[in-house]
N, C-alpha and C positions, 0 to 999 in steps of 0.2 A: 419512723417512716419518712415522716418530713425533711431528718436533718440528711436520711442517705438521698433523700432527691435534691436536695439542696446539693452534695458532692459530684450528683450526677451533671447536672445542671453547669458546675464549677468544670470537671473535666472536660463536658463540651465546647465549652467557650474557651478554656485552654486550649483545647486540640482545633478550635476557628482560628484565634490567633495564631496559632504555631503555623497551618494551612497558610494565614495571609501574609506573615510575613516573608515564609518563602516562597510568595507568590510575587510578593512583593520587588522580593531582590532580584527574581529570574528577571522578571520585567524589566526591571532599573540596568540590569547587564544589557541585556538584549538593547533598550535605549543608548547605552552610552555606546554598543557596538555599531550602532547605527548611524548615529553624529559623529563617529570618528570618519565614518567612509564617507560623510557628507561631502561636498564642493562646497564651499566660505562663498565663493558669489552666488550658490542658489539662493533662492526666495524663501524666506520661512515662511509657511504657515503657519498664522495663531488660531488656535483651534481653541474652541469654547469653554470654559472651564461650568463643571458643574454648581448648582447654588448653594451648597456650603461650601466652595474653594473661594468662590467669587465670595463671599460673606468675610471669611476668614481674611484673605486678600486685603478686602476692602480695612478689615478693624487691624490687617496688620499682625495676625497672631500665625505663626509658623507649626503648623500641627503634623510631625512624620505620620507616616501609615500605622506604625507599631504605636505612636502615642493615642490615634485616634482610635486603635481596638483596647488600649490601654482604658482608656475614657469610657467605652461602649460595655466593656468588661464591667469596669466600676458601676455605671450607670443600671445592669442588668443585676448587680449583688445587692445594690440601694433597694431596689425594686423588689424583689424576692424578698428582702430582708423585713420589708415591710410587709407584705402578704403572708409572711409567716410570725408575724409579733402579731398587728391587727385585722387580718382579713383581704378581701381580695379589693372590697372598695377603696382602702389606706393604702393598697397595693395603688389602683390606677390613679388617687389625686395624686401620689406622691411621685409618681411616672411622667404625668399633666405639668406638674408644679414643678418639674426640676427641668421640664424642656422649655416652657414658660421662662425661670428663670437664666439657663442659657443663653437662651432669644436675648431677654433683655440686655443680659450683662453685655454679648458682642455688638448689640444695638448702639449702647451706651458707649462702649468704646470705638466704636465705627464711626459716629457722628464726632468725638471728641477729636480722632484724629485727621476727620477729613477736615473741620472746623482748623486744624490748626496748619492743616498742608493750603488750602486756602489762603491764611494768613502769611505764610512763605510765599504764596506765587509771587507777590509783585515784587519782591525783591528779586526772587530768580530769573521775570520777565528785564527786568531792569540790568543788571547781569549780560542778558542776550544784547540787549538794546546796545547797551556798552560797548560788546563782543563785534557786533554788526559795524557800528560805526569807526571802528578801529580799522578796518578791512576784513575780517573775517567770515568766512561765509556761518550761513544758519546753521549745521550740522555744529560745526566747529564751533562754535559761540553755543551752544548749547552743550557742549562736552565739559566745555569751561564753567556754566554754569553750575553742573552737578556736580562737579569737585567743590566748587566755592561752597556749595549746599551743605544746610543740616538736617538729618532726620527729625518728621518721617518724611519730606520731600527730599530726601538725596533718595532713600532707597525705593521712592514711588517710579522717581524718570529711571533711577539705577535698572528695571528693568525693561523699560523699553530702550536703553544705552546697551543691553545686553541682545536683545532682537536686531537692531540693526548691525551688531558688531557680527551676528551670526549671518547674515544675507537681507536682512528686513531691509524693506525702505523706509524711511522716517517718517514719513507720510503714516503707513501701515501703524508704525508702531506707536504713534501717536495718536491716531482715531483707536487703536485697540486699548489705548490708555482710557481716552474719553469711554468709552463701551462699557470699561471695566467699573471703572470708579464713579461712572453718573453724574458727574461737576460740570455745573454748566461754563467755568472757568474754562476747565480740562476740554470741554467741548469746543470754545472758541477758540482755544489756542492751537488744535488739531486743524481746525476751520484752515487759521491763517498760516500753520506751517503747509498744509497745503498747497493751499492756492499759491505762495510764495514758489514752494518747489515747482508747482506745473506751469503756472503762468508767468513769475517775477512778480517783479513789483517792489515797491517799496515796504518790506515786513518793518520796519523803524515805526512808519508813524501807526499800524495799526496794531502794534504793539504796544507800546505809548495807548493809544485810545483803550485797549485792553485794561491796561494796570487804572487809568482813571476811573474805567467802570470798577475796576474792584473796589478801590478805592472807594466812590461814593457807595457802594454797598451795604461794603461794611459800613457805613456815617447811618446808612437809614436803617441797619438792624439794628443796631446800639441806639436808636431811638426808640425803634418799636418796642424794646426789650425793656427802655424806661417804661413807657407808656402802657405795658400790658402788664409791671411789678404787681398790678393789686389783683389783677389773675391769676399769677403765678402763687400768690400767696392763699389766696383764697383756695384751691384745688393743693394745695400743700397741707394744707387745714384738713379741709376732707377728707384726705389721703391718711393721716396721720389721727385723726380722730376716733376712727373705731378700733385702732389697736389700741391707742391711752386708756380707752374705757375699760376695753379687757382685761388692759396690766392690772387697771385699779382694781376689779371685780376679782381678779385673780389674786390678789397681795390680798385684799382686806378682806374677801369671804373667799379661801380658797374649798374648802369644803364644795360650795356651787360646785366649782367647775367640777371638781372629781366626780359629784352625784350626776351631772351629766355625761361625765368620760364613759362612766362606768354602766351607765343605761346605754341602752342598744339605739333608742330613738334619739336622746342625748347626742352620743356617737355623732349620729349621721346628722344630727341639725350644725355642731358645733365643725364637721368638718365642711357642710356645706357653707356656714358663715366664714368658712376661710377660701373657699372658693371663693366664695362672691366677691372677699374683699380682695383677692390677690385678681379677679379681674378688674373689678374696679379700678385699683391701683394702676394696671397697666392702660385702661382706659382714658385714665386721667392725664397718662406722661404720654401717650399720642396724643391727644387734644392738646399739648402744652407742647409740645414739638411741633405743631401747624400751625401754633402762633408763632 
């Protein structure tokens, strides 16, 4: 009985994807039917992206429509698979704990690459500065910039180089950059390409004043980051301590653990001590990310 609801289950989610993807492609025709007819000097509209497009964006990971039901698919067989080996509670931690670790992992990779497109601006600000002073206007010394660029900062401007080639004004597609990716860098450099385009002025020197704040920036995190090592280390301890005790408890008496797998009250204490530590754990690395 269980394994035919288990194929039923399968053929649904077949017959969802096969629905999405050619929901998918009419769409995507219909779109590209529609940009062909466009006018190149209209105005684009940037239109909001949902909070997993904006997540995904943000860390950089490129997910088509057909990989993301591929995923859901997978994610919906894990699920099942467990509710049919241990019951419907191993069913929902193991549902909890796989979107938990999701979260984390695009976390982790989200911060790694904003930390590193960061570390690119003042070069690419420097780049402009250069661009400017040669005679070249802002637009054009910023073109120049993201060719000289390397990812992931070529392909972060490479999309707002891509809005304004379609009708954007740079202005737009600059504050939709800051919007997107939440840098308070990203943010002043929208600021000053602005104000630049509406009013004039000289963008040189508050560009220049720009890259000096980063600059010291970076000088006082790489301080803080000395100075809070024995935090860091401390909460790495914590983190990492009630799982060594387990392994050992598990290696030198494994019997324990079985007589508890295999008890019902067992079961449920051993799967909530994996709760508690897998929030912990996540507990620990936001506290350690707000230093």
């Amino acid at each position: 009985m269980k394994l035919s609801l288990v194929w039923l289950l399968v053929a649904l989610l077949l017959s969802g994807l096969s629905a999405r993807l050619l929901f998918s492609a009419r769409k995507k025709a219909r779109s590209e039917q529609l940009m062909s007819g466009l006018n190149r000097t209209e105005r684009l509209r940037l239109k909001p992206k949902s909070v997993l497009h904006t997540m995904l964006l943000r860390a950089g990971v490129q997910v088509s429509a057909a990989g993301l039901s591929m995923a859901l698919l997978l994610y919906m067989l894990v699920v099942m698979l467990a509710y049919l080996l241990q019951g419907s509670l191993t069913a929902l931690l193991t549902a909890g704990g796989l979107l938990v670790i999701i979260r984390v992992m695009i976390a982790v990779r989200q911060r790694r690459r904003m930390a590193k497109i960061v570390k690119q601006l003042p070069a690419f600000i420097d780049h402009i500065i250069r661009s400017l002073k040669s005679g070249r206007t802002l637009p054009e010394g910023m073109d120049q910039a993201i060719a000289a660029s390397a990812n992931p900062l070529k392909s972060v401007f490479e999309r707002s180089q891509r809005f304004v080639h379609r009708g954007a004004s740079i202005e737009d597609a600059m504050d939709d950059l800051a919007g997107l990716y939440q840098i308070r860098e990203f943010q002043l450099l929208a600021l000053a390409v602005r104000i630049n385009q509406k009013y004039g002025g000289n963008a040189v020197e508050v560009l220049s004043q720009l890259v000096s704040m980063i600059h010291e920036q970076d000088k006082a995190s790489r301080q803080l980051k000395a100075m809070t090592g024995e935090t860091r280390v401390s909460a790495l301890v914590l983190g990492l301590l009630p799982v060594s005790l387990a392994a050992y408890v598990f290696i030198s008496s494994p019997d324990f653990f079985l007589e508890l797998w295999h008890d019902p009250s067992g079961k449920i204490l051993l799967l909530f001590a994996f709760l508690f530590q897998l929030v912990g754990s996540v507990t620990l690395w936001r506290m350690l990310r707000s230093v």
